[in-house]
C-alpha positions in Angstrom: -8.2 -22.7 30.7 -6.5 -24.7 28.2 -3.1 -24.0 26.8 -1.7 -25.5 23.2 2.0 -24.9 22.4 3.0 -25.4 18.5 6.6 -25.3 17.0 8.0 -26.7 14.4 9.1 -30.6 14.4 13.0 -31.2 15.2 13.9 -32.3 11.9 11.0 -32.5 9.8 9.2 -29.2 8.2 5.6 -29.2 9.8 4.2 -28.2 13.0 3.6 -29.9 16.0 1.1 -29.6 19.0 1.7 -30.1 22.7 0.1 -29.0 25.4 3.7 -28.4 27.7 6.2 -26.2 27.1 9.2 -27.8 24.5 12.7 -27.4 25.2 12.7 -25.8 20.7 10.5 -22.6 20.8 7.1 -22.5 20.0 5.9 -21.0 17.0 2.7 -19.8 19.0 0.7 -20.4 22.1 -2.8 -21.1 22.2 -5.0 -19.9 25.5 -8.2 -21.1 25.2 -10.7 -19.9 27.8 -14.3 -20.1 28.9 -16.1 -17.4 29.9 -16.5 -19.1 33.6 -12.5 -18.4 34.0 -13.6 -14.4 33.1 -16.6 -13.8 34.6 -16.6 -12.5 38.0 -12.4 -12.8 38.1 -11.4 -10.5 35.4 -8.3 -9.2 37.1 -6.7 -12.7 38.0 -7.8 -13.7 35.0 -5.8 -10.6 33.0 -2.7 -11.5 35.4 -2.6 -15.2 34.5 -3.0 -14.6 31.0 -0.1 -11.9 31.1 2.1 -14.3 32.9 1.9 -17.2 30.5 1.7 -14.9 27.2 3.2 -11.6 28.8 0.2 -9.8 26.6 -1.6 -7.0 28.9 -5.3 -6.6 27.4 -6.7 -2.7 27.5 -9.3 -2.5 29.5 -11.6 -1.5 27.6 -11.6 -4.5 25.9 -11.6 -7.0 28.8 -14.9 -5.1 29.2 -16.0 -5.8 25.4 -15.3 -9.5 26.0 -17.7 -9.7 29.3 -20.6 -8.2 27.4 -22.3 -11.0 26.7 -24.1 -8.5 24.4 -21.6 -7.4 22.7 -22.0 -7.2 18.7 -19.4 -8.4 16.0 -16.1 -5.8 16.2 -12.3 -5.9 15.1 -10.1 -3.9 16.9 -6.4 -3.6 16.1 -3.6 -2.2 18.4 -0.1 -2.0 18.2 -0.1 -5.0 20.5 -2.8 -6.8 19.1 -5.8 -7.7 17.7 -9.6 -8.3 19.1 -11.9 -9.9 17.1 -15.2 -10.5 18.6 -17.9 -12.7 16.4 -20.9 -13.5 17.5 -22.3 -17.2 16.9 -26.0 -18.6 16.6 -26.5 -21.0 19.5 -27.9 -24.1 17.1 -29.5 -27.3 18.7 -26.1 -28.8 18.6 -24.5 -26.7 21.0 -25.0 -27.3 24.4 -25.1 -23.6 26.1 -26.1 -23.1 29.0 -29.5 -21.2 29.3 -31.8 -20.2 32.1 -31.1 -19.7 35.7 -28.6 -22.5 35.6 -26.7 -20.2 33.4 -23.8 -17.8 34.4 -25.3 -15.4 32.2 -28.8 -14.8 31.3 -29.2 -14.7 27.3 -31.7 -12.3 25.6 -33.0 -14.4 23.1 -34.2 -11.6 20.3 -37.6 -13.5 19.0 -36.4 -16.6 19.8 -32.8 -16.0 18.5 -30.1 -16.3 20.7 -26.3 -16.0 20.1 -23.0 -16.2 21.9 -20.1 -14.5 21.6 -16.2 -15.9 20.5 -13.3 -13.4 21.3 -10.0 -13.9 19.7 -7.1 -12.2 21.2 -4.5 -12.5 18.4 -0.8 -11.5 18.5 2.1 -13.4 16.3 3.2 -15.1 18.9 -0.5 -15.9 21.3 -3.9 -16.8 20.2 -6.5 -16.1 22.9 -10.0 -17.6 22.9 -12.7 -16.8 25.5 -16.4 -18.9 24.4 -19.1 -20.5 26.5 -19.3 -23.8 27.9 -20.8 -26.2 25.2 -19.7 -24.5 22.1 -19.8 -27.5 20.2 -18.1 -25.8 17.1 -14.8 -25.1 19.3 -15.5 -27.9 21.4 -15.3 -30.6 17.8 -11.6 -28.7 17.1 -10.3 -29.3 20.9 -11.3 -32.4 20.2 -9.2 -33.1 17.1 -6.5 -31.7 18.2 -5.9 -33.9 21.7 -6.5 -36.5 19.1 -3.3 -35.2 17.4 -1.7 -34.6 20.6 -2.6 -38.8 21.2 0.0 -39.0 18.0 3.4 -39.7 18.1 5.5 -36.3 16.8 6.3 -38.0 13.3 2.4 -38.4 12.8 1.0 -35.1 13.9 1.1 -33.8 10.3 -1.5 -37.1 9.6 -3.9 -36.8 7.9 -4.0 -32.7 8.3 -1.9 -30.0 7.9 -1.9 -27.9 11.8 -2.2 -24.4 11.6 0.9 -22.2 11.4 -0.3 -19.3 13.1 -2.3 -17.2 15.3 -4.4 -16.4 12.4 -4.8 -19.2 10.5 -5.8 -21.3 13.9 -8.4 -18.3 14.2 -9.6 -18.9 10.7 -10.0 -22.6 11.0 -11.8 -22.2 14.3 -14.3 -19.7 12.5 -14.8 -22.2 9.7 -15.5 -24.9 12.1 -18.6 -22.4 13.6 -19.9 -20.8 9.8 -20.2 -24.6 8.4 -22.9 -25.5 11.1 -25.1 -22.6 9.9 -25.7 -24.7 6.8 -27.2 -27.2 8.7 -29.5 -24.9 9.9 -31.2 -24.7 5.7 -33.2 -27.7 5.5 -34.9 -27.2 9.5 -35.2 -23.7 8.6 -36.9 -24.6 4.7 -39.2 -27.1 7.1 -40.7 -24.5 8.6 -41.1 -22.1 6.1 -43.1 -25.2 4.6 -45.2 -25.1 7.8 -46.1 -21.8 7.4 -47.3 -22.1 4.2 -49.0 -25.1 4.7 -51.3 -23.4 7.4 -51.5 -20.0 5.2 -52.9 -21.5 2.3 -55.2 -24.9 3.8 -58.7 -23.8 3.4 -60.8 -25.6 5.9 -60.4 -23.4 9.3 -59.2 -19.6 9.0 -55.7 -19.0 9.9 -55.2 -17.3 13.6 -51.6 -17.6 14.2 -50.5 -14.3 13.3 -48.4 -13.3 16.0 -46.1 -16.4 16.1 -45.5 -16.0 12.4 -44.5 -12.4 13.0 -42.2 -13.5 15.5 -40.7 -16.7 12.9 -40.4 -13.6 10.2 -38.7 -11.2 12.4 -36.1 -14.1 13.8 -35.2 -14.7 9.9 -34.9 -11.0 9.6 -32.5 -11.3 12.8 -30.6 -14.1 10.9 -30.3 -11.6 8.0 -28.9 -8.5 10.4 -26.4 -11.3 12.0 -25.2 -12.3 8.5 -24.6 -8.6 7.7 -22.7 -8.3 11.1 -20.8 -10.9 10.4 -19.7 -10.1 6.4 -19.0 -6.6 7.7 -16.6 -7.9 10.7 -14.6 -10.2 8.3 -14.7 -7.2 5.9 -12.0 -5.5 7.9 -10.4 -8.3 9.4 -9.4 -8.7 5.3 -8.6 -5.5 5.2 -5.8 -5.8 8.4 -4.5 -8.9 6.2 -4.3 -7.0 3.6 -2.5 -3.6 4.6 -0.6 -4.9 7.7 -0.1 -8.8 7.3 3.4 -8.9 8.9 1.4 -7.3 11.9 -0.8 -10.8 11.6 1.8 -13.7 10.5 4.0 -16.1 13.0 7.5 -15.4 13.5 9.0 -17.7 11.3 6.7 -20.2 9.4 3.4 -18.5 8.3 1.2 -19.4 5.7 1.1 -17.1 2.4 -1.1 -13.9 2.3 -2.9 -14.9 -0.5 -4.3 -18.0 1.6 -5.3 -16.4 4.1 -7.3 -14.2 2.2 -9.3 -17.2 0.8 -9.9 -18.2 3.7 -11.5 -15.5 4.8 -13.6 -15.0 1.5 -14.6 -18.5 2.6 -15.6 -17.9 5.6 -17.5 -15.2 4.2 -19.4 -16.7 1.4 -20.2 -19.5 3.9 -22.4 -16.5 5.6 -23.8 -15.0 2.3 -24.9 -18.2 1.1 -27.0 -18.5 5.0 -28.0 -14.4 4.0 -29.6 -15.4 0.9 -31.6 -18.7 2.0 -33.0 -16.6 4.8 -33.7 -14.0 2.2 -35.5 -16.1 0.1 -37.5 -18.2 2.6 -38.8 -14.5 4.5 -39.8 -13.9 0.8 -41.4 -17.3 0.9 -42.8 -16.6 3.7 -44.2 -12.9 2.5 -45.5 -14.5 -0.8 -47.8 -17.4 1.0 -49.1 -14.3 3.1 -49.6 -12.3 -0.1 -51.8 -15.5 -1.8 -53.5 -16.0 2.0 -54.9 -12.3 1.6 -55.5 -12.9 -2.4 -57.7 -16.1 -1.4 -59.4 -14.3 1.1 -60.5 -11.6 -1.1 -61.3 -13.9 -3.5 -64.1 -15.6 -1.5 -65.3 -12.2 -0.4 -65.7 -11.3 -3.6 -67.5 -14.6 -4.6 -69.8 -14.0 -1.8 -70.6 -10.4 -3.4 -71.4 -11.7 -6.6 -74.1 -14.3 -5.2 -75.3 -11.8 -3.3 -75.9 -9.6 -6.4 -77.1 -12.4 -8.7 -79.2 -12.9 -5.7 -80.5 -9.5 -5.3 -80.5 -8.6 -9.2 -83.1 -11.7 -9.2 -85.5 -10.7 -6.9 -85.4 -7.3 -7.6 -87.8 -7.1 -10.3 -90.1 -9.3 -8.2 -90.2 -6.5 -5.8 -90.8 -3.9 -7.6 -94.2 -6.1 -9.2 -95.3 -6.7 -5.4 -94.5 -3.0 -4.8 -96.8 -2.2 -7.0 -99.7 -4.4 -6.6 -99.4 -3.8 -2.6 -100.2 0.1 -3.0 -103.0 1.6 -1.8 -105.2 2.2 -4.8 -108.7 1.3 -5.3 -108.7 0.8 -8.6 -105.6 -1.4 -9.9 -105.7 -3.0 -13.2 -106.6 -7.0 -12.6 -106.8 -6.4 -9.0 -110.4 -8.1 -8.7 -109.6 -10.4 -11.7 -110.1 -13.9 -10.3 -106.8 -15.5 -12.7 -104.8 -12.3 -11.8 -102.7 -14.0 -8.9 -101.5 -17.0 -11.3 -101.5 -14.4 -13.8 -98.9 -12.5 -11.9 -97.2 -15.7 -10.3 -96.5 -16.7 -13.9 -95.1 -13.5 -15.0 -92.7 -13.6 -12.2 -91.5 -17.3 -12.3 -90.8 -15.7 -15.9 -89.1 -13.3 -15.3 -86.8 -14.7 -12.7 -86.2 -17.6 -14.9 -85.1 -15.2 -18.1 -82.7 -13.2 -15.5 -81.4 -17.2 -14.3 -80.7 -17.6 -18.0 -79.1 -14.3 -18.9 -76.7 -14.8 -15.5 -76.0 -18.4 -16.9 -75.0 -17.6 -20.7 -72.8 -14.8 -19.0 -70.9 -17.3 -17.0 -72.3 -16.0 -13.4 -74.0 -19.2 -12.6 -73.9 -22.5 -12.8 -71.0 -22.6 -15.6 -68.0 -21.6 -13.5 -65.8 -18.6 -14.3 -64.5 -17.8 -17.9 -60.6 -17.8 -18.0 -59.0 -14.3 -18.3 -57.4 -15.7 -21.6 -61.2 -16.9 -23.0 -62.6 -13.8 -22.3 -60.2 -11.3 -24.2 -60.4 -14.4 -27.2 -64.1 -14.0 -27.5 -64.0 -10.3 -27.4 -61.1 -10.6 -30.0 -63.5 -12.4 -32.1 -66.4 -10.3 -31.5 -64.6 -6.7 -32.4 -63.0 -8.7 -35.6 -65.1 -7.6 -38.4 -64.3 -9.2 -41.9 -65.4 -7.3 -44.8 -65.5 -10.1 -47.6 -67.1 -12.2 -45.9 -69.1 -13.2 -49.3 -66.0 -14.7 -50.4 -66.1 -17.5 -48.3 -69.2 -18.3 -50.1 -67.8 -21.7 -52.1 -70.1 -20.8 -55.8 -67.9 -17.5 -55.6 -64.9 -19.2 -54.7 -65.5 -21.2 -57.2 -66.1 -18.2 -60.2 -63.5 -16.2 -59.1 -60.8 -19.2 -59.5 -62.4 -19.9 -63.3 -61.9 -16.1 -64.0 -58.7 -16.3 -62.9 -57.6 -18.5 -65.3 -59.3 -17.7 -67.8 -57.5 -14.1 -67.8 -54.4 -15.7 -67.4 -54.6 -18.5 -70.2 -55.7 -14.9 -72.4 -52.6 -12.4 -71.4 -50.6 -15.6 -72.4 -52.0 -16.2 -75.7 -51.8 -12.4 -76.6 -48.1 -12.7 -75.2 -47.7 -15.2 -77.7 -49.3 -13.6 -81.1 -46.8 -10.7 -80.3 
């Protein structure tokens, strides 16, 4: 447990940080916690914390904020206010996991996530995270680099936060801006996925891990949602009871906050609609695998027609000469097997030829846009078509003068 005390600086008009109590009153009081100092101690924990902030938590939710389970919620009472968000453990953050864990995580297809609590009063900001939230962990950070500052300094290069709520805000933008890291791994594999969907040299078998990649984006998607939905009513607290929210004496203006919550939440609708667009990725490589593959089916059923349409005709001329007649037309004839031989090396060369001038064999497939062109051309029928003829061409341009040099020399005698 970690305790932050900010007021305002003696004589100038900026806030300060310290981590003991001041002789001027604090503006508010930070408490951050792990979940180590809650698990398994709830009630000492709930007395310590009401002995440094005098803030008694319901406990209903001290039980929210051991559920390591527990979805995205805001809560307000008259005392305070719970917010509860839920973060995606990225490869940056160093939570524990595994039987070395405090907690056992339920990854949901691969996806796991921790949850933040923020206790928030105008006076007290409670935190309770996990141990190697490197979001959170990056703000401590800056801040005992603050604290490393003399008082005169602390406003350098960064403006500290003035309240319980904009602290709360800044520490929630600190955790959204690492999803955007997570576009160009997630985009990588996306590429992977397509890559293996559309090669053509081996037949794709990895069906059930790419069920479980789409689902986790789908996850990603339901988190986002979550998310958008839990800072949708936090807005609306700001907005209908903001003096509820605000410090005691120097808070920043409504209006900010609100933009910094619309941030915050654009940050996550911006992560929504990636994964949104790389599941449809995703769905349209699958989409052109199955197209490909019935393509190639259907290839194979049109050799095997041309194929059977060939030696069809031979059949039915062995079928006939193999029945069980005595008397057959050139059946004794001593030519009649090169005869017949040549007739059907005939015939199965005219059916070759047919197939090839139709584009079935050996000339690849017409284009779609060819085909309709030369059936455009076929259905056009032009009815002078003797006028293209040049002699004709040729007298009707001479008559044509000749009638108009005569309507202009009658125009003339009139």
């Amino acid at each position: 447990m970690q305790i932050y005390h900010f007021f305002q600086h003696p004589s100038q008009p900026y806030i300060c940080v310290q981590q003991e109590a001041q002789q001027a009153e604090a503006e508010f009081i930070w408490v951050d916690c792990t979940r180590e100092d809650v698990v398994n101690r709830s009630e000492h924990w709930q007395q310590e914390i009401f002995q440094r902030t005098g803030l008694w938590l319901n406990e209903y939710h001290v039980r929210d904020i051991l559920n390591l389970e527990h979805p995205c919620v805001f809560d307000t009472l008259d005392d305070y206010d719970l917010l509860i968000f839920r973060k995606l453990i990225t490869p940056d953050d160093h939570v524990k996991t595994g039987e070395q864990a405090l907690e056992q995580h339920e990854p949901v297809f691969g996806l796991a996530t921790t949850p933040v609590s923020f206790i928030m009063t105008p006076q007290v900001l409670i935190t309770v995270r996990e141990q190697g939230n490197k979001a959170m962990e990056n703000y401590i950070a800056r801040i005992k680099t603050v604290l490393a500052r003399p008082l005169d300094e602390q406003n350098k290069p960064r403006k500290l936060a003035a309240s319980p709520l904009d602290l709360a805000l800044r520490l929630l933008n600190s955790m959204v801006d690492g999803y955007l890291d997570l576009r160009v791994p997630l985009t990588c594999r996306v590429q992977f996925w397509q890559q293996e969907l559309l090669q053509g040299h081996r037949r794709f078998t990895k069906w059930h891990q790419l069920l479980q990649e789409n689902m986790a984006f789908q996850q990603v998607e339901n988190l986002c949602e979550e998310q958008i939905e839990t800072l949708q009513e936090l807005r609306d607290e700001i907005v209908e009871n903001y003096p509820h929210l605000k410090g005691k004496k120097k808070a920043e203006r409504q209006e900010v906050m609100l933009l910094r919550v619309d941030d915050i939440a654009s940050h996550i609708e911006r992560i929504q609609k990636h994964t949104a667009r790389l599941r449809s990725a995703v769905q349209a490589a699958v989409d052109l695998h199955f197209s490909a593959v019935a393509n190639q089916t259907n290839e194979n059923m049109r050799i095997l027609a041309i194929i059977t349409a060939v030696f069809a005709p031979l059949t039915l001329l062995t079928g006939v000469y193999g029945m069980n007649f005595e008397f057959i037309p050139g059946l004794k004839s001593e030519s009649g097997f090169w005869i017949m031989l040549a007739i059907m090396l005939m015939t199965t060369a005219l059916l070759i030829y047919y197939f090839y001038r139709r584009h079935m064999v050996g000339r690849g497939e017409k284009s779609v846009i060819d085909m309709l062109a030369q059936q455009h051309e076929d259905q056009r029928m032009n009815l002078f078509w003797f006028m293209e003829y040049e002699p004709i061409k040729r007298t009707v341009k001479d008559t044509v003068k000749t009638t108009v040099k005569t309507v202009e020399k009658l125009a003339r005698l009139k």
